[in-house]
Wavefront OBJ file of the C-alpha trace (Angstrom):
o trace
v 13.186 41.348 15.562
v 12.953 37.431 16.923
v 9.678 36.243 16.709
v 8.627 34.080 19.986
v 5.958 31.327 17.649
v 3.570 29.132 19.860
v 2.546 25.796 17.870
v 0.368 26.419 14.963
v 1.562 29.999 14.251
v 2.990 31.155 11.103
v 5.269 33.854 9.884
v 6.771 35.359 6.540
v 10.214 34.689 5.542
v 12.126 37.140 3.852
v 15.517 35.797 3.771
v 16.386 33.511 0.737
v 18.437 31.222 2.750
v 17.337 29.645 5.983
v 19.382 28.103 8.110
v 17.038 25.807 10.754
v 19.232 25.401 14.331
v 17.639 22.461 16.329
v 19.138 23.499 20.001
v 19.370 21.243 23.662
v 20.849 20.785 26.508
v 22.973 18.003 27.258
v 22.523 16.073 30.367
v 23.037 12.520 32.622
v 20.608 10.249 30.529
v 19.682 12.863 27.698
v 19.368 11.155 24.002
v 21.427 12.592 21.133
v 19.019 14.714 19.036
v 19.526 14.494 15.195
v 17.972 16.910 12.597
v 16.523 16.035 9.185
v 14.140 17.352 6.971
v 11.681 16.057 4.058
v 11.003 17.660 0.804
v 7.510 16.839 0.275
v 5.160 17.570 -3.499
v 2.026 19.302 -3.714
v -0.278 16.028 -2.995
v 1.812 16.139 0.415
v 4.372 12.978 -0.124
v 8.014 12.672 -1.473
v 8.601 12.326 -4.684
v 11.231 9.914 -4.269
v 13.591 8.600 -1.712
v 16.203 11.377 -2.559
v 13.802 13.980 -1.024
v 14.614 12.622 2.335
v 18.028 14.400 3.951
v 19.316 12.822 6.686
v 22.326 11.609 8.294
v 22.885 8.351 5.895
v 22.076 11.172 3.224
v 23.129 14.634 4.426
v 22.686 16.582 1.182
v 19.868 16.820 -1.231
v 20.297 16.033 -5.499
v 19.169 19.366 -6.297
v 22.008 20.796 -3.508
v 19.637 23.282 -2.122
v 18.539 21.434 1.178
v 21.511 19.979 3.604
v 22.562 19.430 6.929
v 25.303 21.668 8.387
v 25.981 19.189 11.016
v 26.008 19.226 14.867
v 27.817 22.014 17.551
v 28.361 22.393 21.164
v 27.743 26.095 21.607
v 27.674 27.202 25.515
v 25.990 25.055 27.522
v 23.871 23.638 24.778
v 24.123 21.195 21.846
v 22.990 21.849 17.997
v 21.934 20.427 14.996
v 21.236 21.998 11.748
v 19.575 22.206 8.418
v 20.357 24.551 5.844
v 17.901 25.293 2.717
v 18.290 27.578 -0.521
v 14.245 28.852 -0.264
v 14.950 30.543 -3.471
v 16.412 27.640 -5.281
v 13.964 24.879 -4.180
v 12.285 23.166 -7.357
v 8.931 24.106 -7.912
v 7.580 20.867 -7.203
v 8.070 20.574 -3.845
v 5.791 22.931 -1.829
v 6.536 22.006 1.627
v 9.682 20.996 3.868
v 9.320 19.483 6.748
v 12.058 20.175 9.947
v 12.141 16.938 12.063
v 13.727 15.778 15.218
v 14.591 12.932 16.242
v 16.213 10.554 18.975
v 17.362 7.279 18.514
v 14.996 4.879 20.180
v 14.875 7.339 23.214
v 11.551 9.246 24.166
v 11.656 12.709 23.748
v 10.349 13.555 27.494
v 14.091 12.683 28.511
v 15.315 16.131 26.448
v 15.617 19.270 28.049
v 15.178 22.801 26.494
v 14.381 20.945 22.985
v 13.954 24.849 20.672
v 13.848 25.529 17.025
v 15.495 28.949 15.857
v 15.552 30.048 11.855
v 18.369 32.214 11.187
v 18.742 34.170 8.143
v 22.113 32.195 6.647
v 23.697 35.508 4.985
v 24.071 37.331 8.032
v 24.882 34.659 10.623
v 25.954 37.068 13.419
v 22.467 38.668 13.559
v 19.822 37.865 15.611
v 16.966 34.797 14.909
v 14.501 35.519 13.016
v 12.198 33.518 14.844
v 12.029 30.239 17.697
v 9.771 27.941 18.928
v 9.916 25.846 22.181
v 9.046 22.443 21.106
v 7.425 20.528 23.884
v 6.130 17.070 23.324
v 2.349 16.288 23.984
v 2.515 12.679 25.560
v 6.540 12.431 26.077
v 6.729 9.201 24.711
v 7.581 10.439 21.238
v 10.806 9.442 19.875
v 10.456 12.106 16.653
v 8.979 15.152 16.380
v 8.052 17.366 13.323
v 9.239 20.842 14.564
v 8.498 22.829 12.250
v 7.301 23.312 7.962
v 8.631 25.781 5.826
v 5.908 25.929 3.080
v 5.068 28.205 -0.441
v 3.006 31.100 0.208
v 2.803 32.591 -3.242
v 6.022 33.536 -4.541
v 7.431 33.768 -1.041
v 7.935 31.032 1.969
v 6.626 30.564 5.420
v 7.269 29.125 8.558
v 4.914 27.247 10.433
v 5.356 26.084 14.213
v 4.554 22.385 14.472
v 5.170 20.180 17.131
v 3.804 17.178 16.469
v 5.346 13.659 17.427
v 5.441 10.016 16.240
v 6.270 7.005 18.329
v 7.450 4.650 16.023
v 10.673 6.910 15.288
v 12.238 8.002 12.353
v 11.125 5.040 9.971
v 7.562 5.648 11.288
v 7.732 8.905 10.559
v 9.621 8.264 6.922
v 7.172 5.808 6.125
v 3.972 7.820 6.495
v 5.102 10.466 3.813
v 6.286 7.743 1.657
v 9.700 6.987 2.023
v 10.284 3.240 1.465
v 11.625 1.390 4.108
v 14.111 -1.501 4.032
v 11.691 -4.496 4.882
v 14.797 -6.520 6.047
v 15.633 -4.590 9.405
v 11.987 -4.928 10.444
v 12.638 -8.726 9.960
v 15.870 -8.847 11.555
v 14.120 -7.501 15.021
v 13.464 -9.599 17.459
v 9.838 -10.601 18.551
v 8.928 -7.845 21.258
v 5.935 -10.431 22.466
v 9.228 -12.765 23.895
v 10.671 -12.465 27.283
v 14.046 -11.378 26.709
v 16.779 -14.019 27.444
v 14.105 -16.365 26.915
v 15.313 -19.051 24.547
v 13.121 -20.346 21.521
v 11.552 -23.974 22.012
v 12.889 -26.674 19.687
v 10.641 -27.808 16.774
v 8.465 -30.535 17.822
v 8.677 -32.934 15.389
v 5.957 -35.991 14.934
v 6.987 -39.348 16.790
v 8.066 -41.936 14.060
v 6.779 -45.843 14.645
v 10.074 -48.143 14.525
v 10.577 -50.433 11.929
v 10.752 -54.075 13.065
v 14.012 -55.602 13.360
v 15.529 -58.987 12.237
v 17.290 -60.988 14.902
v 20.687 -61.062 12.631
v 20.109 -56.882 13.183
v 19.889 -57.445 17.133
v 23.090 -59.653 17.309
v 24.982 -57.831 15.272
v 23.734 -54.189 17.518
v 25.184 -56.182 20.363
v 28.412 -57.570 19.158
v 30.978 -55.844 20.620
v 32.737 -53.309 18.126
v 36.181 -54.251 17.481
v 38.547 -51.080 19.326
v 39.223 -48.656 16.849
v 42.842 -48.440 15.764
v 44.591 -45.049 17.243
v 45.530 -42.708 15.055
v 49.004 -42.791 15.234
v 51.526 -42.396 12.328
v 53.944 -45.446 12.709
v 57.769 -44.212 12.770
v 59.721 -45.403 9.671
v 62.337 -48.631 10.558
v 65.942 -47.857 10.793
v 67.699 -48.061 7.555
v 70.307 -50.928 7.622
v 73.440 -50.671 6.558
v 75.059 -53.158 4.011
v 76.338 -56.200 5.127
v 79.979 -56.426 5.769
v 79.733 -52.510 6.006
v 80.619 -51.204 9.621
v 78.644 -48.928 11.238
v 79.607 -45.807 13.186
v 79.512 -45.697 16.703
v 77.762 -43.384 18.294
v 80.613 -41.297 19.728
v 82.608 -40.920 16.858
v 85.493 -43.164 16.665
v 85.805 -44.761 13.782
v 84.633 -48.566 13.901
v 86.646 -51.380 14.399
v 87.189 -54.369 12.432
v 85.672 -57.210 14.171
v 87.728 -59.592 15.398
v 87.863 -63.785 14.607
v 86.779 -65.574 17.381
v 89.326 -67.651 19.001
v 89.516 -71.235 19.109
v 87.772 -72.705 22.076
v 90.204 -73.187 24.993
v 91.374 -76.044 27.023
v 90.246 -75.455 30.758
v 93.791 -75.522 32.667
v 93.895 -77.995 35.242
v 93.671 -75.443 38.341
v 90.110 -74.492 37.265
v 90.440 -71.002 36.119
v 89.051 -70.382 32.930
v 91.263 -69.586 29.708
v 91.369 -65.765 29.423
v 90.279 -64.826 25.706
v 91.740 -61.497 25.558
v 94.484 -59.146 25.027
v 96.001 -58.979 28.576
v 95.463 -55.521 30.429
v 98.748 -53.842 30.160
v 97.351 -53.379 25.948
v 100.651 -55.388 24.503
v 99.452 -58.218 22.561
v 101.069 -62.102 23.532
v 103.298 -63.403 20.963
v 102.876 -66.056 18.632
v 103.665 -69.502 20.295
v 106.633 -70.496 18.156
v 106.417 -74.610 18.891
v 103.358 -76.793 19.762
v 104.815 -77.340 23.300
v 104.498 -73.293 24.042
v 101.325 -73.405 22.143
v 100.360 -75.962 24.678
v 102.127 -74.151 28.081
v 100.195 -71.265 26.891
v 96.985 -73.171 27.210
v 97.649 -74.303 30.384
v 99.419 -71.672 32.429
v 97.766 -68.518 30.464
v 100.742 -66.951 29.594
v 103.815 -68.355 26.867
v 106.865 -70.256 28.741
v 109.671 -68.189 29.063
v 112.012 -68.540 25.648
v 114.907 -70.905 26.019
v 118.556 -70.594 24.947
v 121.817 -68.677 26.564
v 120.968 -66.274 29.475
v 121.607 -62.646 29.312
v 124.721 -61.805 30.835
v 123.281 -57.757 31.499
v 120.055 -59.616 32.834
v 119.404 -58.376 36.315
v 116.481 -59.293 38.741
v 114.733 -55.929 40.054
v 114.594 -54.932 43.495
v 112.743 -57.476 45.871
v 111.129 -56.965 48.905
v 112.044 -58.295 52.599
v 109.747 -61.322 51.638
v 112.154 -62.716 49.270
v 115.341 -61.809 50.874
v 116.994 -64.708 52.697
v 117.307 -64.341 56.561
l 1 2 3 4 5 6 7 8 9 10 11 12 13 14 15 16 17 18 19 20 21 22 23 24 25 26 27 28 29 30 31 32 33 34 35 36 37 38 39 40 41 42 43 44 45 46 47 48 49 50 51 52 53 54 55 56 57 58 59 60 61 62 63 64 65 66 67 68 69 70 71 72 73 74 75 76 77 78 79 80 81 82 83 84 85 86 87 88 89 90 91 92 93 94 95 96 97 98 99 100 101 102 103 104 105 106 107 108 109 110 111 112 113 114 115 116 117 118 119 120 121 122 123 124 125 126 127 128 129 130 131 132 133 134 135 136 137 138 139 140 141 142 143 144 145 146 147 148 149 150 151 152 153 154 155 156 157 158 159 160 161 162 163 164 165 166 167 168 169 170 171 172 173 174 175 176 177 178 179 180 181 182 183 184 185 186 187 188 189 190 191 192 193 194 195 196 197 198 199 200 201 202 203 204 205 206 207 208 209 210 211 212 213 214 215 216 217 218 219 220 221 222 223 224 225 226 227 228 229 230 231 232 233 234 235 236 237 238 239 240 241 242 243 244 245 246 247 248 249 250 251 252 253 254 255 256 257 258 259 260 261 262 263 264 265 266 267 268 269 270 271 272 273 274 275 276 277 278 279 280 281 282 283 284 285 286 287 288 289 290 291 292 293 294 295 296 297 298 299 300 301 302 303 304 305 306 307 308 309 310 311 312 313 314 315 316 317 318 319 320 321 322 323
């Protein structure tokens, strides 16, 4: 038989094992509900940090209190915690069932119910539930429910009551200690958000008097700074008397003696220096006299001594032929 439990009712446990099902519906806007519980000594506080079982620490030291972990079942979402009644240590006398959502109020979850199930036979029907309905709706955890000694057996007691300050509030009043460095990382809630922090003010300083050879020197203007540019190494030269290759890859040519300066011939024209431009180089003036006809004319005298008899003149145009 289910037992329907209004807050601040009790009823006897038989089972040894409970299993605690924290149930919701899902929804547009609905927080994620997480389940934890606290194992709490006879003067009504943890012993120790390890007594709290949560999702950072899902399983107790002792291994008789864990969490099972959430389910989507239907049309609803679960959570749940799992406890050993019969191997709990004797020091702790109460454990506490908690709900809570992250920074979200609790007025924004729908259908928010407790059921205890008896763990060996989870086919069977709950053994009891409780509709958990927050008194203000701002709460952002809520204590659902206790289990608690009664003798030599264990209770359930309906609950229902919330905290504002979370989690860590909730933590904190049953003596759980609490990182102090997240609280200081948070930012000031009395500050506008977006609003950015003022610069320190700092005292206004009186100036030092300064020497005229300070003031000319201020207003000297600063040389230009040099650029920072690496300076490409010179060209390595080659070896004197050793010719270079040119660029297209020919090999180089021995550099020619200059010739000996020219007489001007006596028409004007200038002395031609070089090779002519069929590429056959002039002979060798044999006497002084063709040495000197060759500075005159530009070209050596024709060589004297007995005509060719084979010699023939080539073909001459109608200029030259005699009318």
């Amino acid at each position: 038989m289910t037992h329907a439990m209004l807050k601040g009712s009790n009823v006897p446990l038989e089972a040894t094992t409970v299993r605690a099902v924290l149930r919701w519906s899902p929804g547009q806007g609905v927080p994620d509900v997480d389940a934890s519980a606290l194992l709490l000594g006879l003067d009504g506080r943890v012993r120790s940090d390890e007594d709290f079982v949560f999702y950072n620490q899902p399983r107790h030291p002792s291994g008789k209190v864990w969490r099972l972990g959430k389910k989507r079942i239907a049309e609803a979402l679960t959570d749940t915690i799992q406890t050993d009644l019969t191997g709990v240590e004797s020091g702790v006398g109460r454990i506490l069932l908690v709900a809570s959502a992250d920074g979200v109020t609790f007025d924004r979850v729908q259908a928010l119910r407790i059921l205890l199930y008896d763990a060996q036979n989870p086919d069977g029907e709950a053994l009891a539930y409780f509709d958990v309905k927050p008194e203000t709706g701002q709460e952002t955890a809520l204590i659902c429910g206790e289990l608690y000694r009664r003798g030599e057996g264990w209770k359930f007691r309906a609950l229902g009551e919330g905290y504002s300050n979370g989690l860590k509030g909730l933590a904190t009043d049953f003596g759980i200690s609490v990182d102090e460095s997240e609280a200081a990382e948070e930012p000031d809630a009395s500050a506008a958000p977006g609003t950015p922090e003022p610069p320190a003010q700092t005292p206004p300083q009186t100036p030092e008097p300064v020497s005229p050879e300070a003031v000319t020197q201020a207003h000297a203007p600063a040389a230009p700074a040099a650029p920072e540019v690496s300076r490409p190494l010179p060209p390595e030269q080659p070896p004197s008397g050793v010719p270079t290759q040119p660029a297209y890859g020919y090999p180089p040519q021995q550099p020619t003696a200059a010739p000996p300066a020219a007489a001007q011939p006596a028409y004007g024209y200038p002395h031609p220096t070089s090779a002519p431009a069929y590429g056959y180089p002039a002979p060798a003036p044999a006497t002084a006299a063709a040495q000197a006809a060759q500075d005159r004319y530009g070209f050596p005298p024709p060589a004297t001594g007995a005509p060719d008899p084979d010699f023939r003149l080539p073909p001459q145009g109608p200029q030259f032929i005699g009318r």
